[in-house]
TORVEXRO-502326 format. One record per residue (C-alpha): chain; residue in three letters; residue number from 1; y, z, x. Coordinates in Angstrom, 2 decimals. Each point is the difference from the previous one (the first is absolute). Layout:
BEGIN
+---+-----+-----+---------+---------+---------+
| c |   r |   k |      c2 |      c3 |      c1 |
+---+-----+-----+---------+---------+---------+
| A | ALA | NUM |       Y |       Z |       X |
...
+---+-----+-----+---------+---------+---------+
END
This chain:
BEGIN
+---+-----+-----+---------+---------+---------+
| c |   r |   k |      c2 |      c3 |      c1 |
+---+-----+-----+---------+---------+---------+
| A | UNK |   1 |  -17.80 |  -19.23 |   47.19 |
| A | UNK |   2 |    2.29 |   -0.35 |   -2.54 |
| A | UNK |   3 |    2.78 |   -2.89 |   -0.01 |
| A | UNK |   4 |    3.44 |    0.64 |   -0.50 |
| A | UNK |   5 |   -0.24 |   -2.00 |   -3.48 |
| A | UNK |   6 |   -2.22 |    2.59 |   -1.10 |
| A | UNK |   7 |    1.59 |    3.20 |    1.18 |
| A | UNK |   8 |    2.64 |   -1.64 |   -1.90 |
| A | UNK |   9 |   -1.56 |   -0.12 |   -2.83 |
| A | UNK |  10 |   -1.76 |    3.30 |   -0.21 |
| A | UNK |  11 |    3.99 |    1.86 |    0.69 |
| A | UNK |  12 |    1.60 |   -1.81 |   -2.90 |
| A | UNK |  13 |   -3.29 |    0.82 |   -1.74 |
| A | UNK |  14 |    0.29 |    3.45 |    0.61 |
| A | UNK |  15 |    3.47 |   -0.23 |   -0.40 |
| A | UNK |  16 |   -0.54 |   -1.31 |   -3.95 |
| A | UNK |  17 |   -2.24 |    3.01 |    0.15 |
| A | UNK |  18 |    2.94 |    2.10 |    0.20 |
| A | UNK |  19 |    2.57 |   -1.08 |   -2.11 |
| A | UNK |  20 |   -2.71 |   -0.25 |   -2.72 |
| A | UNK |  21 |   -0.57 |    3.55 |    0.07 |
| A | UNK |  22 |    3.71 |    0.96 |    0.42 |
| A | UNK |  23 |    1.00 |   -1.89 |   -3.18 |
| A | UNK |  24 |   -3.41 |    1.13 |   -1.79 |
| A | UNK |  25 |    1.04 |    3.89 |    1.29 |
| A | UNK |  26 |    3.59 |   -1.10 |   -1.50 |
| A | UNK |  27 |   -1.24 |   -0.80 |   -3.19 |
| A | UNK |  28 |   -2.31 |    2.98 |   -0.60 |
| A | UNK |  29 |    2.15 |    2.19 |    1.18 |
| A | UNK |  30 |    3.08 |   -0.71 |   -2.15 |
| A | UNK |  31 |   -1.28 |   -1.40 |   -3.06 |
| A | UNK |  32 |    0.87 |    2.20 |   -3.24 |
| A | UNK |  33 |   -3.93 |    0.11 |   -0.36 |
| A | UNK |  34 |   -2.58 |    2.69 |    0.74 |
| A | UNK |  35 |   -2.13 |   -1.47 |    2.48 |
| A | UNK |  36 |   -2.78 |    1.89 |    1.44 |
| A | UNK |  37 |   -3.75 |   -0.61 |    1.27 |
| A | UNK |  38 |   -2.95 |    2.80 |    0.00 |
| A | UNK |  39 |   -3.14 |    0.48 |    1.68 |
| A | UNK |  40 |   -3.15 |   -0.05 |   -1.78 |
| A | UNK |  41 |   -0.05 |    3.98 |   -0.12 |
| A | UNK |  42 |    3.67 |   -0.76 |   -2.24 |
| A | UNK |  43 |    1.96 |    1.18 |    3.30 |
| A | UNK |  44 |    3.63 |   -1.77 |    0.88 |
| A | UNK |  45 |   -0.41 |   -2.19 |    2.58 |
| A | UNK |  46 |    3.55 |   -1.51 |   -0.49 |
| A | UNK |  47 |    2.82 |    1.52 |   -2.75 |
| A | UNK |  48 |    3.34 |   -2.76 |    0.20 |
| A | UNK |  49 |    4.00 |    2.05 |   -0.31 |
| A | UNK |  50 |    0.00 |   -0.63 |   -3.83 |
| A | UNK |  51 |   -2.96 |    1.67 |   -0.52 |
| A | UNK |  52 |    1.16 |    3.14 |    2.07 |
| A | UNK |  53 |    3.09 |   -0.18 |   -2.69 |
| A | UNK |  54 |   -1.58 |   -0.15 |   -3.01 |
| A | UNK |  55 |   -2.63 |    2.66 |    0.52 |
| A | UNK |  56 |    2.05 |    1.92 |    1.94 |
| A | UNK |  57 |   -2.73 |    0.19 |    2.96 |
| A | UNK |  58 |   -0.35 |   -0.36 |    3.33 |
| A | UNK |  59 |   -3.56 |   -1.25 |    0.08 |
| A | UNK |  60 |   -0.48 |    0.72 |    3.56 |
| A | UNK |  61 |    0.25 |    4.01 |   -0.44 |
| A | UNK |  62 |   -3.43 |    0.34 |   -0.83 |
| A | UNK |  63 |   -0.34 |    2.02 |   -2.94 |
| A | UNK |  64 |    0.85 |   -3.66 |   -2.39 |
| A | UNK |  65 |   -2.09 |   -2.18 |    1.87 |
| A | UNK |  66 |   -2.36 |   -0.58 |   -3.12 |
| A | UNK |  67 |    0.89 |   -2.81 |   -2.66 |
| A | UNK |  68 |   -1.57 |    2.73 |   -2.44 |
| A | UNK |  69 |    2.71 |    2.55 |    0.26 |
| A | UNK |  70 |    2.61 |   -2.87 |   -1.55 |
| A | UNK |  71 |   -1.66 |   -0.47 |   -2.88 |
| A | UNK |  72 |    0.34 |    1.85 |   -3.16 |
| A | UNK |  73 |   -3.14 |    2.18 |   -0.69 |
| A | UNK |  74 |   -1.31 |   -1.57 |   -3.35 |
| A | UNK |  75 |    0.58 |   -3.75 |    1.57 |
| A | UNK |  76 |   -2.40 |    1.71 |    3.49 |
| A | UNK |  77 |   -3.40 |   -1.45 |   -1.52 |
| A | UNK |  78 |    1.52 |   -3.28 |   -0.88 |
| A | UNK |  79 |    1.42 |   -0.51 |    3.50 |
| A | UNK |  80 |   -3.11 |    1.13 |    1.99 |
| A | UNK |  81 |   -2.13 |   -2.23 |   -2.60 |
| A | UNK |  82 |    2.13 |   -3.04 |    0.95 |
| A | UNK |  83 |    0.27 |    1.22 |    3.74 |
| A | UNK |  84 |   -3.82 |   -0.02 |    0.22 |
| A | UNK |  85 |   -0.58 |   -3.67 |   -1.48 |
| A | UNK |  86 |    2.32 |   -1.44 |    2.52 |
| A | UNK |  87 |   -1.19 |    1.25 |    2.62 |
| A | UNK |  88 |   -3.39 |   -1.65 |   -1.42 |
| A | UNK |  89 |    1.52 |   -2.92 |   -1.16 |
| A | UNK |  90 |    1.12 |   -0.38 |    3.78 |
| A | UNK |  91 |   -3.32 |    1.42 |    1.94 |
| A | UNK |  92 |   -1.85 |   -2.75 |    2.54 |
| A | UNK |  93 |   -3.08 |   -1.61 |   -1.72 |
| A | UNK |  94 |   -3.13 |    1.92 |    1.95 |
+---+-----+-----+---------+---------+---------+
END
């Protein structure tokens, strides 16, 4: 059974928790930055305000939820080229 120092603990803990991911959230979401993250496949997982306002897209619609249909079309093959390697550069060891 857990003492009271320790349920202590693990609320402020979780409470940390919290406002680390409400000012993280804060950040992300107002900076004057695109900030996004993708899946391996190139999918959004995540598009931030600013990038909604520059690209004039609402990423979760569906038909612009591919990194690929931002990019110019001569710049594609460079893009996918560096996509690729990081995802290498960033595989686990087998």
């Amino acid at each position: 059974m857990k003492n009271e120092k320790q349920i202590t603990e693990h609320r402020q803990a979780d409470e940390a928790l919290i406002d680390s991911e409400e000012r993280y959230r804060t950040i992300v979401e107002n900076s004057n930055d695109m900030i996004w993250t993708l899946d391996t496949e190139g999918k959004f997982l995540f598009f931030n305000k600013r990038s909604e306002q520059i690209s004039d897209i609402n990423w979760r619609t569906g038909w612009a939820n591919r990194l690929a249909l931002l990019i110019i079309k001569e710049d594609l093959p460079k893009v996918i080229d560096a996509f690729q390697k990081n995802l290498e550069r960033q595989a686990p060891a087998i």
